[in-house]
C-alpha positions as CSV (number, residue, x, y, z in Angstrom):
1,X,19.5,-18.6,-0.2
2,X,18.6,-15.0,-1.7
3,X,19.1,-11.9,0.1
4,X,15.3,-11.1,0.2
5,X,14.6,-14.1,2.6
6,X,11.7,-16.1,2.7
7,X,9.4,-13.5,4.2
8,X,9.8,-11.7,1.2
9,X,9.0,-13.7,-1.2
10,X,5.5,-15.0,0.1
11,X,4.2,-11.3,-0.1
12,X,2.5,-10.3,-3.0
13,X,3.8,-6.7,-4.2
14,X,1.6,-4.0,-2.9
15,X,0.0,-6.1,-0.1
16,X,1.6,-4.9,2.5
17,X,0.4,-1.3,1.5
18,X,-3.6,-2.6,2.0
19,X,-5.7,-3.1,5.1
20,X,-6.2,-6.6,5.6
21,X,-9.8,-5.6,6.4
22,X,-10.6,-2.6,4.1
23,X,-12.9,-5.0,1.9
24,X,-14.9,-6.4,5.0
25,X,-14.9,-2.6,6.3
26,X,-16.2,-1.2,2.7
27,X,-19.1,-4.4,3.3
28,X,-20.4,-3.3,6.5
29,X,-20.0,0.8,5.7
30,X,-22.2,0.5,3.2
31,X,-25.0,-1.8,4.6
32,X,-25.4,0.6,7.8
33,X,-25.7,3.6,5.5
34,X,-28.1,1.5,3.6
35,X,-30.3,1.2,6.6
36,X,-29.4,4.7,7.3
37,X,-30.9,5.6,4.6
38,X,-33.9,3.3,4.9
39,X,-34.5,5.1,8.0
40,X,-34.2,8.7,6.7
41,X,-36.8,7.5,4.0
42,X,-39.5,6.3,6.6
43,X,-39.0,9.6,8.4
44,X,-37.1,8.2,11.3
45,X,-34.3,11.1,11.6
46,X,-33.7,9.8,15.3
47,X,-33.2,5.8,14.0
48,X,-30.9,6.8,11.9
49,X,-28.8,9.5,13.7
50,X,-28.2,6.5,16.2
51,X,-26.9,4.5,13.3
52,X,-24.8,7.4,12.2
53,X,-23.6,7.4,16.0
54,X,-22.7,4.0,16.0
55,X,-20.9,4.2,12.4
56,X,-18.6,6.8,14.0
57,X,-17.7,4.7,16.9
58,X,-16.9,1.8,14.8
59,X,-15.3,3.2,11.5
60,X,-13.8,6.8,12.2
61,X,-12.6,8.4,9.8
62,X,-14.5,5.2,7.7
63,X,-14.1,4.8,4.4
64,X,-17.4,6.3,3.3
65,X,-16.9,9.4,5.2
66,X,-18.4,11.5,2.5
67,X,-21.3,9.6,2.2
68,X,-21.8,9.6,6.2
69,X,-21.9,13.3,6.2
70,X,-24.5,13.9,3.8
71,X,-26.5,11.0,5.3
72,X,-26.1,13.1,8.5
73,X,-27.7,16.0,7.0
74,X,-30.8,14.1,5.6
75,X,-31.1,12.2,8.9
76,X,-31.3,15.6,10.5
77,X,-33.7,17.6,8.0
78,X,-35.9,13.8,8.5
79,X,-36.1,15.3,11.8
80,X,-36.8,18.7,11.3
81,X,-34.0,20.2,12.6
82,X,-32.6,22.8,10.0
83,X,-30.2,24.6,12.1
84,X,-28.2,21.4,12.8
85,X,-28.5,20.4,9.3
86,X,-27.3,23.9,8.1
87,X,-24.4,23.6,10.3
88,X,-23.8,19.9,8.8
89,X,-24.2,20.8,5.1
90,X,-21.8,23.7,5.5
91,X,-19.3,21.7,6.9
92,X,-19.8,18.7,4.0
93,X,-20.0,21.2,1.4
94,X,-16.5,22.9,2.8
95,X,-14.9,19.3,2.9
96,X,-16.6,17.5,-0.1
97,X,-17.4,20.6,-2.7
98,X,-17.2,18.4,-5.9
99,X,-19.1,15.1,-4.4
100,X,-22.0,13.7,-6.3
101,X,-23.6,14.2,-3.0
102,X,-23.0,18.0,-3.4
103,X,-26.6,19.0,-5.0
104,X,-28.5,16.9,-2.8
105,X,-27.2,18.4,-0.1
106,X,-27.8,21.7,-1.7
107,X,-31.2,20.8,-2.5
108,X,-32.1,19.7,1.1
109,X,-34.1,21.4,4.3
110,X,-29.8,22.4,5.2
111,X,-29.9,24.7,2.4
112,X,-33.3,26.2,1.6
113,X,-34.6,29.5,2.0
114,X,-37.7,30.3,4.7
């Protein structure tokens, strides 16, 4: 029998440093933000501010946490709501200043003069 024991030797190296779920997690991330996004694209800031809501809930921090916040931004400029979205962009651009995200955040209602 080796020192390493038989527990050790039926795990693959580096598995025990993943989540079991991260892949299933990654899935589901991105097809709420997809119908984020639908929503933000039909106008429905409050649809998808809910869905944002419910993202947090379920995947805090979440894997696509960059992507959340700027979808948080457009969900609120979908809604009119500048201020907020100000706030919001600030705080993405602070956290996230070299994201491909970055422009259109830039470029949205958060960030444009009156």
């Amino acid at each position: 029998m080796s020192s390493r024991g038989p527990a050790s030797a039926r795990v693959a190296p580096g598995t025990a440093l993943r989540r079991p779920d991260s892949r299933s997690n990654l899935a589901e991330e991105t097809r709420v933000l997809m119908l984020v996004n639908a929503a933000t694209q039909r106008h429905d800031g409050a649809a998808a501010l809910r869905l944002l809501d419910n993202y947090d809930r379920r995947f805090k921090p979440g894997i696509l946490f960059a992507e959340r916040s700027a979808a948080r931004v457009f969900a609120l400029c979908s809604l009119g709501n500048a201020v907020a979205a100000k706030s919001e962009a600030e705080r993405f651009l602070r956290r996230f200043p070299s994201s491909p995200l970055a422009s259109r955040v830039m470029a949205s209602c958060a960030r444009q003069r009156p």
